[in-house]
HTML snippet that shows the backbone in 3Dmol.js (N, CA, C, O; Angstrom):
<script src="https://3Dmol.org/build/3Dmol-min.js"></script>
<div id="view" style="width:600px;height:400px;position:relative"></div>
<script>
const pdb = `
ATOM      1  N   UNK A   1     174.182 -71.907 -81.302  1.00  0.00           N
ATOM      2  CA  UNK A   1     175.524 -71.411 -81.212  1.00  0.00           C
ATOM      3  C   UNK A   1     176.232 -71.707 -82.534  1.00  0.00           C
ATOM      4  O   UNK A   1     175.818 -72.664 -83.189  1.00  0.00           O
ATOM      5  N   UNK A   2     177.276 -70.972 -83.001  1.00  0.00           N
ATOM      6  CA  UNK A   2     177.771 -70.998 -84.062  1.00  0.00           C
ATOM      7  C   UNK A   2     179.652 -70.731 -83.559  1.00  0.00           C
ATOM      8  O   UNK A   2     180.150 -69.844 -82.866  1.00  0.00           O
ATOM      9  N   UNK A   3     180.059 -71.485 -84.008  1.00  0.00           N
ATOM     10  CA  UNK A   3     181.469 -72.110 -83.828  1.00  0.00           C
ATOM     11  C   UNK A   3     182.241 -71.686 -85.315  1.00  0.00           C
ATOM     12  O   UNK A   3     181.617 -72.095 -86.294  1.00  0.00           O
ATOM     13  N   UNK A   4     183.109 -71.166 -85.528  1.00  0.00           N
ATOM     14  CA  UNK A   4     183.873 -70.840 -86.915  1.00  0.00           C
ATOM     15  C   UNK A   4     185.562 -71.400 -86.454  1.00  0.00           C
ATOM     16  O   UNK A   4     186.221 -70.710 -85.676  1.00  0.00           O
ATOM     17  N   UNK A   5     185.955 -72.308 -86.858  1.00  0.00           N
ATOM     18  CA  UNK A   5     187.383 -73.207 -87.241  1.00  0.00           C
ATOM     19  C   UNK A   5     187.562 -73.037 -88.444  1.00  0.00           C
ATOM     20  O   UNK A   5     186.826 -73.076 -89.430  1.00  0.00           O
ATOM     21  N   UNK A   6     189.302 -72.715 -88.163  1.00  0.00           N
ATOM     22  CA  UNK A   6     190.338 -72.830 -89.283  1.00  0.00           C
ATOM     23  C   UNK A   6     190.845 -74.060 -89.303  1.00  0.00           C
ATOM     24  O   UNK A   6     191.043 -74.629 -88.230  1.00  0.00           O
ATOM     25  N   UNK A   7     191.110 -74.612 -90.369  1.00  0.00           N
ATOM     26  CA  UNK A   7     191.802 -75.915 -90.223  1.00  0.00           C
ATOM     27  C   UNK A   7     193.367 -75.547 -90.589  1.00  0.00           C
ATOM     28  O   UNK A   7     193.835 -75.872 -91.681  1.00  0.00           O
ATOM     29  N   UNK A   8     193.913 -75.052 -89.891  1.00  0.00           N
ATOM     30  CA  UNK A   8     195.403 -74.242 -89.798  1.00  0.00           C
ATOM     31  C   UNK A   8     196.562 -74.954 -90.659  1.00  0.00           C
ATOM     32  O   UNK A   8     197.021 -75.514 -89.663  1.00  0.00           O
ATOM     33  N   UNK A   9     197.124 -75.244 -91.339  1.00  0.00           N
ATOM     34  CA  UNK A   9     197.488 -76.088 -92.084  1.00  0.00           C
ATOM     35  C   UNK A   9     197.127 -77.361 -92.402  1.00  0.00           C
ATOM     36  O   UNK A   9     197.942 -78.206 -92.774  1.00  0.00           O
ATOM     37  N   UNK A  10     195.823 -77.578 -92.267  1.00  0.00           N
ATOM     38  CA  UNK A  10     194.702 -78.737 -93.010  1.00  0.00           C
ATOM     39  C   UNK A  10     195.461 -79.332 -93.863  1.00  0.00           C
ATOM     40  O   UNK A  10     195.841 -80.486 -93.665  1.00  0.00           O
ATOM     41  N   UNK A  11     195.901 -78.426 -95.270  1.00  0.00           N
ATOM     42  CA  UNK A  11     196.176 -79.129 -96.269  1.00  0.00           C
ATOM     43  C   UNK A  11     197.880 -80.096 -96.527  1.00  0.00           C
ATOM     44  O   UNK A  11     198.310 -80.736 -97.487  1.00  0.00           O
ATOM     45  N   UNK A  12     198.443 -79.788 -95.189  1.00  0.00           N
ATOM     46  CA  UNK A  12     199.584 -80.392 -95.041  1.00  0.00           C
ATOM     47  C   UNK A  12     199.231 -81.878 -94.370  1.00  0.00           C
ATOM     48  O   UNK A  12     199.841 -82.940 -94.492  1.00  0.00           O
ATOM     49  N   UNK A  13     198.400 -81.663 -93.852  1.00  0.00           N
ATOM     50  CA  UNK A  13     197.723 -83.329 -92.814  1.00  0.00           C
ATOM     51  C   UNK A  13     197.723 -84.623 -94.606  1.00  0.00           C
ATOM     52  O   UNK A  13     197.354 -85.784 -94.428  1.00  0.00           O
ATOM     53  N   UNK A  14     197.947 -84.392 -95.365  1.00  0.00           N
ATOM     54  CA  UNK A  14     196.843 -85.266 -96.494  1.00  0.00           C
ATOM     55  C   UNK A  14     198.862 -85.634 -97.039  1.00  0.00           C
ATOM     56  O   UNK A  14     199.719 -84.758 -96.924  1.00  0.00           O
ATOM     57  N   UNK A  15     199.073 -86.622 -97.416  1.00  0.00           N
ATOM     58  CA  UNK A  15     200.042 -87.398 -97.681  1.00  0.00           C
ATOM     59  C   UNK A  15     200.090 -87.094 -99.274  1.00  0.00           C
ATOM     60  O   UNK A  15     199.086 -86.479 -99.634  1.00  0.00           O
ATOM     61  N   UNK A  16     200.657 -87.267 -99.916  1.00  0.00           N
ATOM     62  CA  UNK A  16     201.459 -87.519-101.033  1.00  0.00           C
ATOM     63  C   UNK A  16     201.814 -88.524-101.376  1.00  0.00           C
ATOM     64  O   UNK A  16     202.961 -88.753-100.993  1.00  0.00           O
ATOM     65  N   UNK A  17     201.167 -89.656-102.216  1.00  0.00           N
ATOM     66  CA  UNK A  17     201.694 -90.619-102.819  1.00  0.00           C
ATOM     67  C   UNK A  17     203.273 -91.013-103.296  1.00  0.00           C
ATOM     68  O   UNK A  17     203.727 -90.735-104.406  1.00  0.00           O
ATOM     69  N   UNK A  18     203.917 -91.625-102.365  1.00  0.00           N
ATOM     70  CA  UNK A  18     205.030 -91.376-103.187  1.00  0.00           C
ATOM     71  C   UNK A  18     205.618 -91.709-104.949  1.00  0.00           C
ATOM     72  O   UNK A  18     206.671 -91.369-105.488  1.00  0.00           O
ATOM     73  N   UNK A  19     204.726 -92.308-105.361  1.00  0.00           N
ATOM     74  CA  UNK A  19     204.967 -91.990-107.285  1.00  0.00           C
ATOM     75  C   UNK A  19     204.550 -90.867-107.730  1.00  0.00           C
ATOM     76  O   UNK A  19     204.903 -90.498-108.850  1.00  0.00           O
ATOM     77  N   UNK A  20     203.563 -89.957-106.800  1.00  0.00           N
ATOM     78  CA  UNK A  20     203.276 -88.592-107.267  1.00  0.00           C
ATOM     79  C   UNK A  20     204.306 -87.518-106.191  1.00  0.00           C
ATOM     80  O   UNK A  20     204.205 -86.292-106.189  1.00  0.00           O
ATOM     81  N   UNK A  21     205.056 -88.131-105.519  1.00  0.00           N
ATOM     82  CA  UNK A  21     206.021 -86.661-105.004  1.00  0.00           C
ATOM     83  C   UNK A  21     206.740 -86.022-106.026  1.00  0.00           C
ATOM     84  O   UNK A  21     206.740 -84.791-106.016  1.00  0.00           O
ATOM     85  N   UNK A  22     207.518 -86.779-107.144  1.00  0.00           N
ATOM     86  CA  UNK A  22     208.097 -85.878-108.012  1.00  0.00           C
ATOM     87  C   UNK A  22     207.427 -85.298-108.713  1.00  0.00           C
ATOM     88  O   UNK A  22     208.050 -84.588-109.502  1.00  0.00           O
ATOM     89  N   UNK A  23     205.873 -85.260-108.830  1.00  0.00           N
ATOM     90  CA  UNK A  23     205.954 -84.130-109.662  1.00  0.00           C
ATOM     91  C   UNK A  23     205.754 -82.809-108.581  1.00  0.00           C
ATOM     92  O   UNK A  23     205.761 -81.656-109.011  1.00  0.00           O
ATOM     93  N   UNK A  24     205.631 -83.022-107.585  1.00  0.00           N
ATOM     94  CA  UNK A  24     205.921 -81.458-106.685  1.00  0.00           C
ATOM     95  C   UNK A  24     207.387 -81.137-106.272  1.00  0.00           C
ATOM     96  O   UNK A  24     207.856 -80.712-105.216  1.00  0.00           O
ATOM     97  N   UNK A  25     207.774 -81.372-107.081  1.00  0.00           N
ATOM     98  CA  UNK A  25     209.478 -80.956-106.885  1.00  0.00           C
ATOM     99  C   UNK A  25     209.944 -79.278-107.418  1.00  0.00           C
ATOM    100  O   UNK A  25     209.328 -78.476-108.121  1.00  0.00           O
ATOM    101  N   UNK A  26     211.099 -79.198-106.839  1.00  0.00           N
ATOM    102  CA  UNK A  26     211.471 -78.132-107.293  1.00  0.00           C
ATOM    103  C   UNK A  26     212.664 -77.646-106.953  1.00  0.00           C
ATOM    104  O   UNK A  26     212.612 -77.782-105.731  1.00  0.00           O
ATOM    105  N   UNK A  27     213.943 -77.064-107.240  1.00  0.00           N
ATOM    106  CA  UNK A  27     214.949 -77.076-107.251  1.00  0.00           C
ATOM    107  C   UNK A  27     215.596 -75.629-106.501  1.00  0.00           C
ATOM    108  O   UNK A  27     215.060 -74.545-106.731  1.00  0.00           O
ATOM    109  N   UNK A  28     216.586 -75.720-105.748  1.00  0.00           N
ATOM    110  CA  UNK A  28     217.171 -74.426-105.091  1.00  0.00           C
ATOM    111  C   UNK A  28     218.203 -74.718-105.124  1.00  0.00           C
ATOM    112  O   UNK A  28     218.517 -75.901-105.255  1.00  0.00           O
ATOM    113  N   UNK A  29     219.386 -73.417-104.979  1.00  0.00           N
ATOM    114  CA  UNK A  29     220.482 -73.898-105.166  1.00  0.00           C
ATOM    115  C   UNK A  29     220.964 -74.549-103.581  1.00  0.00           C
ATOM    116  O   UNK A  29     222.037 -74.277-103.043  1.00  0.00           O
ATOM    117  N   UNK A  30     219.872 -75.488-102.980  1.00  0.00           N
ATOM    118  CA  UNK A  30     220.618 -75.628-101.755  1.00  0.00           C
ATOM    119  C   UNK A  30     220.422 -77.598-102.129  1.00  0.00           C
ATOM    120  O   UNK A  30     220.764 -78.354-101.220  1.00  0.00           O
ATOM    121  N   UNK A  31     219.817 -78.293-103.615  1.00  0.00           N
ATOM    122  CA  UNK A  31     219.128 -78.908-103.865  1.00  0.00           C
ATOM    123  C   UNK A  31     217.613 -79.273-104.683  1.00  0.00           C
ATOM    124  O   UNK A  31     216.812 -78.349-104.826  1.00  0.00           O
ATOM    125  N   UNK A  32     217.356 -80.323-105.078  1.00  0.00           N
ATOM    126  CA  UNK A  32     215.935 -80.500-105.461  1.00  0.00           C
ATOM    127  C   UNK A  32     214.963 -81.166-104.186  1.00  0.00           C
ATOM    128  O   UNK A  32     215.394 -81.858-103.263  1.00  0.00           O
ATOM    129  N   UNK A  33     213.780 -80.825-104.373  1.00  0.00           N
ATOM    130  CA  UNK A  33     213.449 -81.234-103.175  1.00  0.00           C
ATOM    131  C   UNK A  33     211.726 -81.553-103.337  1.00  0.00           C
ATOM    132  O   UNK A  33     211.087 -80.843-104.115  1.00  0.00           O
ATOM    133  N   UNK A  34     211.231 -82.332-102.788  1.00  0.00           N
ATOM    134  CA  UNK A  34     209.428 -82.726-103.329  1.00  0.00           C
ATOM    135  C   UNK A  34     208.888 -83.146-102.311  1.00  0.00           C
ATOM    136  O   UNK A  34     209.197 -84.105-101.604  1.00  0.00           O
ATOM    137  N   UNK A  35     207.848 -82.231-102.201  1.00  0.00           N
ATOM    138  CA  UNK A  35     206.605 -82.506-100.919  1.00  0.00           C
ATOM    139  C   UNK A  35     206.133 -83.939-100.388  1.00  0.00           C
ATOM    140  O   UNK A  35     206.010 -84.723-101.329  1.00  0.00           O
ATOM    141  N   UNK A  36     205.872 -84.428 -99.302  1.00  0.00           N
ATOM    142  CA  UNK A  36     205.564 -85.582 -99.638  1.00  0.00           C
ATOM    143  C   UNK A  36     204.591 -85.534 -98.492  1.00  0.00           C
ATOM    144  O   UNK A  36     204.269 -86.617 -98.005  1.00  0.00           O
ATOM    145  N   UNK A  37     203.982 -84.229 -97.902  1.00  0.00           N
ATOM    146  CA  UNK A  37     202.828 -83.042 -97.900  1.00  0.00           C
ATOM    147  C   UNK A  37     201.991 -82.902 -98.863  1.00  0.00           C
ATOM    148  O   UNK A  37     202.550 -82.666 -99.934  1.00  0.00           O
ATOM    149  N   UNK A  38     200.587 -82.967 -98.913  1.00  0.00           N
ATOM    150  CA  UNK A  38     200.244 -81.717 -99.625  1.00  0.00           C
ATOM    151  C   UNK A  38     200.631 -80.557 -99.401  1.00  0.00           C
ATOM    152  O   UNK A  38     200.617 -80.269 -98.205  1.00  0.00           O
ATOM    153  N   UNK A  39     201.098 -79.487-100.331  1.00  0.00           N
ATOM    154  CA  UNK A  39     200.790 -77.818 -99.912  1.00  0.00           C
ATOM    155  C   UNK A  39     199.548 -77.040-100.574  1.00  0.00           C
ATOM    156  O   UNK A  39     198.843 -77.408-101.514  1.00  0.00           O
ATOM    157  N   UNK A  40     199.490 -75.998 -99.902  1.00  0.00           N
ATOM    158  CA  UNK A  40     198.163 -75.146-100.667  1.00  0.00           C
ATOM    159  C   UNK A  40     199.047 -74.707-101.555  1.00  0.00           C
ATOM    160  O   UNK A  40     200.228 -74.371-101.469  1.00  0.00           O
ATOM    161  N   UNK A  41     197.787 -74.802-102.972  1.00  0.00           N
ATOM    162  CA  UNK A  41     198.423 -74.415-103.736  1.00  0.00           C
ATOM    163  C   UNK A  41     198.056 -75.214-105.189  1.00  0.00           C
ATOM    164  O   UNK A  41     197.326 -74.989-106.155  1.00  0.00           O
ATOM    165  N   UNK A  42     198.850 -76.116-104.833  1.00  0.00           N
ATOM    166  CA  UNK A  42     198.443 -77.551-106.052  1.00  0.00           C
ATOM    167  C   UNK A  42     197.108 -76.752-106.648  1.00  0.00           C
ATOM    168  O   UNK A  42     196.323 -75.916-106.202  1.00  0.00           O
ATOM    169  N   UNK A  43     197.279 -77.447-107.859  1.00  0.00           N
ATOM    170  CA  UNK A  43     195.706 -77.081-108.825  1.00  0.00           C
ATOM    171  C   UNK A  43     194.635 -77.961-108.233  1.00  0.00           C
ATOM    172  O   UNK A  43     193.470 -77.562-108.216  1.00  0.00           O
ATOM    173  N   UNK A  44     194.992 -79.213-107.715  1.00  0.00           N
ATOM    174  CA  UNK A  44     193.762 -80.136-107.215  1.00  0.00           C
ATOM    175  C   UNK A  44     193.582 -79.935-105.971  1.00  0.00           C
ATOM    176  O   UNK A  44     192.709 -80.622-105.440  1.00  0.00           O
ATOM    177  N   UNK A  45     194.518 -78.707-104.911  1.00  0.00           N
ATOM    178  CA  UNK A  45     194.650 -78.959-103.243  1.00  0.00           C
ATOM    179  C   UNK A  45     193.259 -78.923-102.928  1.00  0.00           C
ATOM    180  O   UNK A  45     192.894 -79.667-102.018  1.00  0.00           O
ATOM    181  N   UNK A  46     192.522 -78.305-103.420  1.00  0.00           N
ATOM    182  CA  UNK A  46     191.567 -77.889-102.792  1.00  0.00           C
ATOM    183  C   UNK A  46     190.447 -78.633-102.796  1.00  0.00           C
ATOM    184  O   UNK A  46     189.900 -78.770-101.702  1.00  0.00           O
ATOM    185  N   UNK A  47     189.889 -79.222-103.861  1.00  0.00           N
ATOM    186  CA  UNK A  47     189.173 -80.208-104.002  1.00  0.00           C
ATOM    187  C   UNK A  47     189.736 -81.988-103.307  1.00  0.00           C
ATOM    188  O   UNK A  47     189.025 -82.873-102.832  1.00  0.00           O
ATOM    189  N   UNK A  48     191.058 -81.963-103.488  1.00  0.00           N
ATOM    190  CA  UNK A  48     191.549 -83.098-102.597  1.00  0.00           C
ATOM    191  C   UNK A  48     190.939 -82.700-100.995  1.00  0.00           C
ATOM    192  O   UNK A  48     190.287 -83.532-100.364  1.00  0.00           O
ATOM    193  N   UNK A  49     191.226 -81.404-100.474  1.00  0.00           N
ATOM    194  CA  UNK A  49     191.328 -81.485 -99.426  1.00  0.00           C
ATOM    195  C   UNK A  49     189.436 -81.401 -98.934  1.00  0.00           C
ATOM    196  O   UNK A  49     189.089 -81.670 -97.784  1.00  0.00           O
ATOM    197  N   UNK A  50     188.493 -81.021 -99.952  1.00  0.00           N
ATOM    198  CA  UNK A  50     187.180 -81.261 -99.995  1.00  0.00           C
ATOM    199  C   UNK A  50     186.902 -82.413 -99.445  1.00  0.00           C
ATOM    200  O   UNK A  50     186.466 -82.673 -98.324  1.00  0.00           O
ATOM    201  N   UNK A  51     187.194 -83.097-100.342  1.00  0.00           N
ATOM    202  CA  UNK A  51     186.925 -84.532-100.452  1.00  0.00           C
ATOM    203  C   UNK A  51     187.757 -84.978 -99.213  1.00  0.00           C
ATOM    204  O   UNK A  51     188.057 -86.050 -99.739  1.00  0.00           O
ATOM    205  N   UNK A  52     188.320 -85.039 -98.116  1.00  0.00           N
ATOM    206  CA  UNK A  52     189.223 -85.716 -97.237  1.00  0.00           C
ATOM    207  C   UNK A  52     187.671 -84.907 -95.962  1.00  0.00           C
ATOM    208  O   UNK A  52     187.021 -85.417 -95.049  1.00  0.00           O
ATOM    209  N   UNK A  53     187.672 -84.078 -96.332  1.00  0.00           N
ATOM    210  CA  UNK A  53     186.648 -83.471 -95.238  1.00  0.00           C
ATOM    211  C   UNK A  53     185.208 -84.046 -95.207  1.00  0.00           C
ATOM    212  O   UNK A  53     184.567 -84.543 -94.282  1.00  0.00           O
ATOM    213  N   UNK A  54     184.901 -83.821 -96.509  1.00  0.00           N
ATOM    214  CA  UNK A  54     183.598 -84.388 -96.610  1.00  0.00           C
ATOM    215  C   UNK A  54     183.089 -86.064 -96.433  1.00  0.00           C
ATOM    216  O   UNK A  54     181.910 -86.398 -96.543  1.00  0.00           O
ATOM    217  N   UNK A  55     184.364 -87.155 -96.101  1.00  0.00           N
ATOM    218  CA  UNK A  55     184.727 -88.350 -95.883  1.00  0.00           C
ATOM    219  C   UNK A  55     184.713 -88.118 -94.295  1.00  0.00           C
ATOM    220  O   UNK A  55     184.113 -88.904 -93.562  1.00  0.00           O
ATOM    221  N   UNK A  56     185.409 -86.992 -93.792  1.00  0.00           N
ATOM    222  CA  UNK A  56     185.831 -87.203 -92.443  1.00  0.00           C
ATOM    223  C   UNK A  56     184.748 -86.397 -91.501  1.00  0.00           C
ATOM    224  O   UNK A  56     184.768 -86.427 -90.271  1.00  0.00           O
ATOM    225  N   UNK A  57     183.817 -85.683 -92.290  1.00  0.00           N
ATOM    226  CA  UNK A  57     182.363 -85.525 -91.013  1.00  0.00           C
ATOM    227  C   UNK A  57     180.802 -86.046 -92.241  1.00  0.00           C
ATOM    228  O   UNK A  57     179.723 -85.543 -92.552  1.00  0.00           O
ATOM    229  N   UNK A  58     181.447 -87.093 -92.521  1.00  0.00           N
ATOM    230  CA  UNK A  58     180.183 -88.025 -93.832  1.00  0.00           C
ATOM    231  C   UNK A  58     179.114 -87.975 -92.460  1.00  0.00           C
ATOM    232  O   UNK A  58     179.420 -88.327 -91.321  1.00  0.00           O
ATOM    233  N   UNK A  59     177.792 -87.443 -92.903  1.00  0.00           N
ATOM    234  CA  UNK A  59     176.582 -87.408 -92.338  1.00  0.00           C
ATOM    235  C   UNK A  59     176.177 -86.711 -91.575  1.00  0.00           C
ATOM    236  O   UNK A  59     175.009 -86.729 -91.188  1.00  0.00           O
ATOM    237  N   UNK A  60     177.463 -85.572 -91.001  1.00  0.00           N
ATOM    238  CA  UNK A  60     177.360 -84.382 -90.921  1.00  0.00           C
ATOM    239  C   UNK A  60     177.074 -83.268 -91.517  1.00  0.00           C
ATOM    240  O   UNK A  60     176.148 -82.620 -91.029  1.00  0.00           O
ATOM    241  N   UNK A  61     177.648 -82.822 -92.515  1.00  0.00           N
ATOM    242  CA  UNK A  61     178.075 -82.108 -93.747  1.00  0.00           C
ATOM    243  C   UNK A  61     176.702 -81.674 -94.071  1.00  0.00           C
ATOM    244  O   UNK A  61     175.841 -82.502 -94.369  1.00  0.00           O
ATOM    245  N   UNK A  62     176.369 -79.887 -94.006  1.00  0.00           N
ATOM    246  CA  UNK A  62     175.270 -79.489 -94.427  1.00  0.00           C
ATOM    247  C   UNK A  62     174.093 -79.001 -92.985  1.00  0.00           C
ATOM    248  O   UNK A  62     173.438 -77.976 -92.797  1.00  0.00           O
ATOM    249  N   UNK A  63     174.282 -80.583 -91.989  1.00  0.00           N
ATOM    250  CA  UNK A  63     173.272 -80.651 -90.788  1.00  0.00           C
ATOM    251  C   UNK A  63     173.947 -79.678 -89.935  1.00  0.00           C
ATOM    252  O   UNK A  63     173.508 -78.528 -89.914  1.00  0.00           O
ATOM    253  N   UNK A  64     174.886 -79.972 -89.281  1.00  0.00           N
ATOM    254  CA  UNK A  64     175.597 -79.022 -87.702  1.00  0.00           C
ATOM    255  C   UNK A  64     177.344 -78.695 -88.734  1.00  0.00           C
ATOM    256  O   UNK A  64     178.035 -77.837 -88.184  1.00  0.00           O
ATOM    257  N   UNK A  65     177.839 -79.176 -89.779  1.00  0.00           N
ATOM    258  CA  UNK A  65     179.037 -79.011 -89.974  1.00  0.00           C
ATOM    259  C   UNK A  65     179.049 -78.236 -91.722  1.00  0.00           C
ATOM    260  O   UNK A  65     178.589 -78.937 -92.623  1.00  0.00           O
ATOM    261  N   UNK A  66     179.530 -76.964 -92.042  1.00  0.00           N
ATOM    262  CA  UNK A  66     179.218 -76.522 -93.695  1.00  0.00           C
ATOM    263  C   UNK A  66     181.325 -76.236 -93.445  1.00  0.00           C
ATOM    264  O   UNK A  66     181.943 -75.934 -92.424  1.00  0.00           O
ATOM    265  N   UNK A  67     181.805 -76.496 -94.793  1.00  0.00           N
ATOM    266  CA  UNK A  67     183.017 -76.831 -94.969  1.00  0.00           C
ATOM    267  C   UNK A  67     183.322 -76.114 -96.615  1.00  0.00           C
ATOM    268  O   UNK A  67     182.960 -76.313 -97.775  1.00  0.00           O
ATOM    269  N   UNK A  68     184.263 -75.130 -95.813  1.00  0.00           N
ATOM    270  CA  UNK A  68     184.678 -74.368 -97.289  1.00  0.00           C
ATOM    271  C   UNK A  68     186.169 -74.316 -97.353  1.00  0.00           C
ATOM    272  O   UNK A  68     186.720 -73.568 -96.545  1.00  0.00           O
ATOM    273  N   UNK A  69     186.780 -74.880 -98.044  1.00  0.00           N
ATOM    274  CA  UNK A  69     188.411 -75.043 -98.046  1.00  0.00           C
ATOM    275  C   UNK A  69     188.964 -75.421 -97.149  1.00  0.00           C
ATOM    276  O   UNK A  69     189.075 -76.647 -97.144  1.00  0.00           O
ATOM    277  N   UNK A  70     189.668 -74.600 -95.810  1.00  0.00           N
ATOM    278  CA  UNK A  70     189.830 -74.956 -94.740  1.00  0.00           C
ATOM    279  C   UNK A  70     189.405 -74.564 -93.990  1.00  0.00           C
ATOM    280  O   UNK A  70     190.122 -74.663 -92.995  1.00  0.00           O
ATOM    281  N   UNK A  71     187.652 -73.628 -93.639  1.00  0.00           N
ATOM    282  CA  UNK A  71     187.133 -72.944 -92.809  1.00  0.00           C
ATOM    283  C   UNK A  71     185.886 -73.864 -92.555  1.00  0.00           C
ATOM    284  O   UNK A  71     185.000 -74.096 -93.377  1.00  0.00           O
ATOM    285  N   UNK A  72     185.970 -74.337 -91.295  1.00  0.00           N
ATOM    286  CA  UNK A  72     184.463 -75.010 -91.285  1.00  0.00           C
ATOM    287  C   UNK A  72     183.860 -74.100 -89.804  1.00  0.00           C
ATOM    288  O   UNK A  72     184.378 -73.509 -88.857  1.00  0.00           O
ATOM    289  N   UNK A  73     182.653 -74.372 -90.223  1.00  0.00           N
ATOM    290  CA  UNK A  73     181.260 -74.075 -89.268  1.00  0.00           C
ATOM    291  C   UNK A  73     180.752 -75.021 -88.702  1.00  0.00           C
ATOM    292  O   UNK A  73     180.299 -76.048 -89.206  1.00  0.00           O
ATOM    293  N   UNK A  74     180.815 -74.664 -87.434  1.00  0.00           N
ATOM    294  CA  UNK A  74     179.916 -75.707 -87.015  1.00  0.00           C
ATOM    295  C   UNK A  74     178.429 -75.119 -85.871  1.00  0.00           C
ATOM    296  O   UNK A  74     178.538 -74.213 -85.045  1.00  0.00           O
ATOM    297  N   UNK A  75     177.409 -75.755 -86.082  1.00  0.00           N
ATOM    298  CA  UNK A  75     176.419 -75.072 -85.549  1.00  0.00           C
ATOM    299  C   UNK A  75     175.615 -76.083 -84.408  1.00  0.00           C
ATOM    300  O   UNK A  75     174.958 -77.107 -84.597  1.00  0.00           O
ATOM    301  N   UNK A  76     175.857 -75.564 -83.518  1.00  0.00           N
ATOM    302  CA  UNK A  76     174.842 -76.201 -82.183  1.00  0.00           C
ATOM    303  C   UNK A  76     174.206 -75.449 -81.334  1.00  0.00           C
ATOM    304  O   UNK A  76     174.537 -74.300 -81.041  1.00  0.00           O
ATOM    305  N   UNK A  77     173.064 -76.179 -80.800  1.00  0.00           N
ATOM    306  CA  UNK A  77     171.823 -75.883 -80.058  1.00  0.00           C
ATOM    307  C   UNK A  77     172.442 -75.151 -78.663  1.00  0.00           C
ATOM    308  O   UNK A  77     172.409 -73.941 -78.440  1.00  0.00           O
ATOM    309  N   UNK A  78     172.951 -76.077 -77.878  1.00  0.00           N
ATOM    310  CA  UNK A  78     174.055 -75.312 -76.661  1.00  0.00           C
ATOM    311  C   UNK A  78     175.210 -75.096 -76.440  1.00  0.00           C
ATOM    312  O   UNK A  78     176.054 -75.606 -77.177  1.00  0.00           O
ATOM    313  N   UNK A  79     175.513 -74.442 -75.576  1.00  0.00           N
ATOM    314  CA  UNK A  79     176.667 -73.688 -75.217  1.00  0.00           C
ATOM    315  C   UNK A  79     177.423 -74.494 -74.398  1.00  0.00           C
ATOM    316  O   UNK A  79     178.488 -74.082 -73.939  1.00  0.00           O
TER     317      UNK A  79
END
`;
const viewer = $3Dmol.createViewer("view");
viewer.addModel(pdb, "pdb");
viewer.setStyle({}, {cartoon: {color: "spectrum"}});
viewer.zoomTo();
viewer.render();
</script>
């Protein structure tokens, strides 16, 4: 059987250091304002959010679980 998950805003689950929130800032005229989220997007989101996955099914990854951004597979014998 083959199982296909979105990880539906995945990349918001992963925290923000707070000495690195300002540099995701950005200004409106309603205020300045800085993630303290990841968002998609960032130049590193994606590989951060790799790496948080590939930590969080370690020894899975490859066997029953393959993980591409926020789309994972998962594959089993029964139903």
């Amino acid at each position: 059987m083959l199982s296909m998950l979105d990880g539906f805003s995945g990349y918001n689950q992963i925290e923000v250091s707070p000495e690195d929130q300002f540099k995701t800032a950005f200004t409106t005229p309603w205020g300045t304002f800085a993630y303290s989220r990841m968002p998609f997007g960032l130049t590193n989101a994606g590989a951060t959010f790799q790496r948080a996955m590939d930590f969080a099914f370690k020894g899975m990854m490859g066997k029953v679980i393959v993980v591409y951004l926020d789309d994972l597979t998962v594959f089993s014998k029964r139903r």
